[in-house]
N, CA and C of each residue as an Amber inpcrd file, in Angstrom:
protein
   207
  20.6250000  29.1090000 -52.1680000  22.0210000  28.6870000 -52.2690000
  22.9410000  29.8050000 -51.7440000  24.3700000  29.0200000 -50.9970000
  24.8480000  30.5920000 -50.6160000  25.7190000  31.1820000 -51.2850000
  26.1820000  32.4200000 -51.1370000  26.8890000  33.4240000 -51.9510000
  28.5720000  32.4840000 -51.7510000  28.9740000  31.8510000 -53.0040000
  30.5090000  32.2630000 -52.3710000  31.4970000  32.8360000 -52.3040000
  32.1620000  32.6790000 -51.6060000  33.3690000  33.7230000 -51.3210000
  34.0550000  34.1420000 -52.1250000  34.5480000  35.1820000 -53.1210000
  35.3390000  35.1110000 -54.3870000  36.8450000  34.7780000 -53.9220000
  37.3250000  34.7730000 -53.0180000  38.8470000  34.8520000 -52.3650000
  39.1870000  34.8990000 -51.1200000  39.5540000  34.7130000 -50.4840000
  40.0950000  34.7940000 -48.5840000  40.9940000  35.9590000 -48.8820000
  40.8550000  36.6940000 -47.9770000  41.8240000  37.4530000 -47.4510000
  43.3530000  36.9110000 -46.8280000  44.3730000  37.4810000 -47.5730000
  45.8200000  36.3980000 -47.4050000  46.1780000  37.1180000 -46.0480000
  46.1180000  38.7540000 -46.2560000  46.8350000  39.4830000 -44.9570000
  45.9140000  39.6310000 -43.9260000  45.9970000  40.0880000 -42.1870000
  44.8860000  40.4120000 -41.6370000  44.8060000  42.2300000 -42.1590000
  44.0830000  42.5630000 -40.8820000  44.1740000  43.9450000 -41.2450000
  44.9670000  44.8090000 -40.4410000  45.6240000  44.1230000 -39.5480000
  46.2780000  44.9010000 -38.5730000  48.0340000  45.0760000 -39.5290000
  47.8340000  43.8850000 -40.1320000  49.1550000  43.9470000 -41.5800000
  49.1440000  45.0690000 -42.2070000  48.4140000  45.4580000 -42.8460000
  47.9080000  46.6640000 -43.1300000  48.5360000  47.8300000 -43.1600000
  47.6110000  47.7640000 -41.5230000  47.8610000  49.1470000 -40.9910000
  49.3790000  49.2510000 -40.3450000  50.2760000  48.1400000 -40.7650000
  51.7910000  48.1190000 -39.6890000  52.2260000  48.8630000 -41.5790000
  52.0410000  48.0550000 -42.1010000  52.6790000  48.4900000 -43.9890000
  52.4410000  49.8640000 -43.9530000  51.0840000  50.5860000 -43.8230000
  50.7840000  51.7200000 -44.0500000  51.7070000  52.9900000 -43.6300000
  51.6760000  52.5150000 -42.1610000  52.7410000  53.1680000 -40.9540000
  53.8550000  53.0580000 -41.7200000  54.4070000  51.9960000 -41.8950000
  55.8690000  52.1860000 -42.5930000  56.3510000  52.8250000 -43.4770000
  54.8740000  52.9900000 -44.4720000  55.1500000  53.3340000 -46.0750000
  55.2880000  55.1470000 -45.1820000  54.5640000  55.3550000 -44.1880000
  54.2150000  57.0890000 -43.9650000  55.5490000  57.0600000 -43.2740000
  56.4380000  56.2220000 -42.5480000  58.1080000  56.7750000 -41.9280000
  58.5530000  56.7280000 -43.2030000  58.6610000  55.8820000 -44.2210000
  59.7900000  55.9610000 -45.4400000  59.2710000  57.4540000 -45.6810000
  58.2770000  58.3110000 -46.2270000  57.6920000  58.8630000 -46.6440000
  58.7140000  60.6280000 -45.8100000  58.3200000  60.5710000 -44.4330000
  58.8770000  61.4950000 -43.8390000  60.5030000  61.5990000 -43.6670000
  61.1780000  59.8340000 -43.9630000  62.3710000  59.7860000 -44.0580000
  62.7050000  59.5340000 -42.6360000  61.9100000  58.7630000 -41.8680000
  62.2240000  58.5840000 -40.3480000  62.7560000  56.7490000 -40.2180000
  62.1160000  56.0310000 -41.6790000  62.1440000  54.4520000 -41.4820000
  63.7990000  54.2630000 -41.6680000  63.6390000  53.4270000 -40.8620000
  65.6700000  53.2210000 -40.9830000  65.6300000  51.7170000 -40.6600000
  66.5500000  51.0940000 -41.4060000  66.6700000  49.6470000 -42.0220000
  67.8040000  48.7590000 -40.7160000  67.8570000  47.5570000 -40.1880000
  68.4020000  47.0010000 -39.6980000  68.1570000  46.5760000 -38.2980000
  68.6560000  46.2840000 -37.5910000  68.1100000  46.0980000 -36.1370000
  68.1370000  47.4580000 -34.9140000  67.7740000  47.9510000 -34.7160000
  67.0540000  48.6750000 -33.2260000  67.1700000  50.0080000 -34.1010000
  67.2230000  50.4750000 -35.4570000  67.0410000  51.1440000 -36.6500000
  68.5100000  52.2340000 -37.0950000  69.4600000  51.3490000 -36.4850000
  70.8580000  51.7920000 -36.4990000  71.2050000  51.6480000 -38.1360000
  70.3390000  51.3360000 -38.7620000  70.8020000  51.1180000 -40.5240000
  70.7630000  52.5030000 -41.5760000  70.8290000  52.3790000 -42.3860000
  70.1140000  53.4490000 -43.6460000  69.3750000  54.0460000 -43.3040000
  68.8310000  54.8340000 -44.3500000  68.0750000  55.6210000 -44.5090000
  67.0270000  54.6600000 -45.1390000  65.6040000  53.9110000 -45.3470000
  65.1320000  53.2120000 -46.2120000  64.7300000  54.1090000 -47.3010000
  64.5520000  54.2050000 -48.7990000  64.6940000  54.5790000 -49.6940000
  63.7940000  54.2440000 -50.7250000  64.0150000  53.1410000 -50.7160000
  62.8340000  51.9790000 -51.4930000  61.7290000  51.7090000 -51.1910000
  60.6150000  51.7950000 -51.9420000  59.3470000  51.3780000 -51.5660000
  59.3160000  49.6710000 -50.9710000  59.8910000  48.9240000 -51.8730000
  59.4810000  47.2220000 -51.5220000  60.3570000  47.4380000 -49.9890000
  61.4200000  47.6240000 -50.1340000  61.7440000  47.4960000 -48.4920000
  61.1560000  48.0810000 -47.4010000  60.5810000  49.0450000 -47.6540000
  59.3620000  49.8060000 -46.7610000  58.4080000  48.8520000 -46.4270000
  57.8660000  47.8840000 -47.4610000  56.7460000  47.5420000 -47.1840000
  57.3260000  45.6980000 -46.6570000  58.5820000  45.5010000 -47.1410000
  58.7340000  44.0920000 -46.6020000  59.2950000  44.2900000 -44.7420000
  59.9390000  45.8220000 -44.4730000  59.9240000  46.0510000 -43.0930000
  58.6740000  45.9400000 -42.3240000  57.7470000  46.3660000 -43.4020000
  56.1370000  47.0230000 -42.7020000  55.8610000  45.4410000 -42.1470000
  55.9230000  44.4580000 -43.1560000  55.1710000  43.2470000 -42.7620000
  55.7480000  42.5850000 -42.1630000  57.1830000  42.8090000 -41.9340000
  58.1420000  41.9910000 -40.6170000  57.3710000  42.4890000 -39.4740000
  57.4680000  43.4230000 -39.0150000  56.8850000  44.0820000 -37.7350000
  55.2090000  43.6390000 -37.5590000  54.8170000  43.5410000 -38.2890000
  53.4460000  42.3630000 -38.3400000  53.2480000  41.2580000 -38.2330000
  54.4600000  40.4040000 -38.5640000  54.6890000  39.3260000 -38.2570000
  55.1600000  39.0670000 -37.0860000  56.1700000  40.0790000 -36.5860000
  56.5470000  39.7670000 -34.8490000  55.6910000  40.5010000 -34.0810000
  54.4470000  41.0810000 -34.4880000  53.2780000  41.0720000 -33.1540000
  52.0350000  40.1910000 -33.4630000  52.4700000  39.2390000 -34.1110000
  51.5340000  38.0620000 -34.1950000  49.9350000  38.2990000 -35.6510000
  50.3260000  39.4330000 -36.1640000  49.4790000  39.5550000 -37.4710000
  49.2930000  38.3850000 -38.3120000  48.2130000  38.0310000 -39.2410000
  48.2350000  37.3040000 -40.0640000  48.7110000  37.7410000 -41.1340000
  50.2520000  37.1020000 -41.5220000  50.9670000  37.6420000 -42.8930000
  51.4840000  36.2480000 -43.1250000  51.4040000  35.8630000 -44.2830000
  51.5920000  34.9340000 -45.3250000  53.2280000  34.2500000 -44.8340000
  53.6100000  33.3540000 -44.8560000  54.7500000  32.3860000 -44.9760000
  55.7300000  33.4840000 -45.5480000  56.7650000  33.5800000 -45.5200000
  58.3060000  34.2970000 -46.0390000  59.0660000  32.8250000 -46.9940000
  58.9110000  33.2150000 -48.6440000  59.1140000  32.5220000 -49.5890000
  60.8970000  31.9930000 -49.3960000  60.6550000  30.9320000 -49.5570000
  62.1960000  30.1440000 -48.8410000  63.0540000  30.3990000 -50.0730000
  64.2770000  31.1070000 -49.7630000  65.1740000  31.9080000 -51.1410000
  65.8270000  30.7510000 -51.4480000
């Protein structure tokens, strides 16, 4: 009988590694919030990581649906 799967993977892995990157600019204080990065300073962890997975999403990564507010 075969093994099954305990769960699918929701993100790919290239998601990941775009979050990771982001979390290491918030980190050095280089991630900056808004369009062409003319914004803030980012500050916050969740916005670090909801920038990380935008930029994963516009190079075609597998990242989950954006929850309709």
């Amino acid at each position: 009988m075969p093994k099954k799967k305990s769960g699918r993977r929701r993100y790919g892995k290239s998601a990941g590694k775009r979050v990771a990157s982001a979390m290491r600019r918030k980190k050095h204080g280089t991630l900056r919030s808004g369009k062409s990065g003319h914004g803030g300073k980012v500050k916050s962890r969740k916005q670090a990581i909801a920038i990380g997975l935008s930029e994963a999403r516009k190079k075609g990564a597998r990242v989950p649906r954006k929850k309709a507010a």
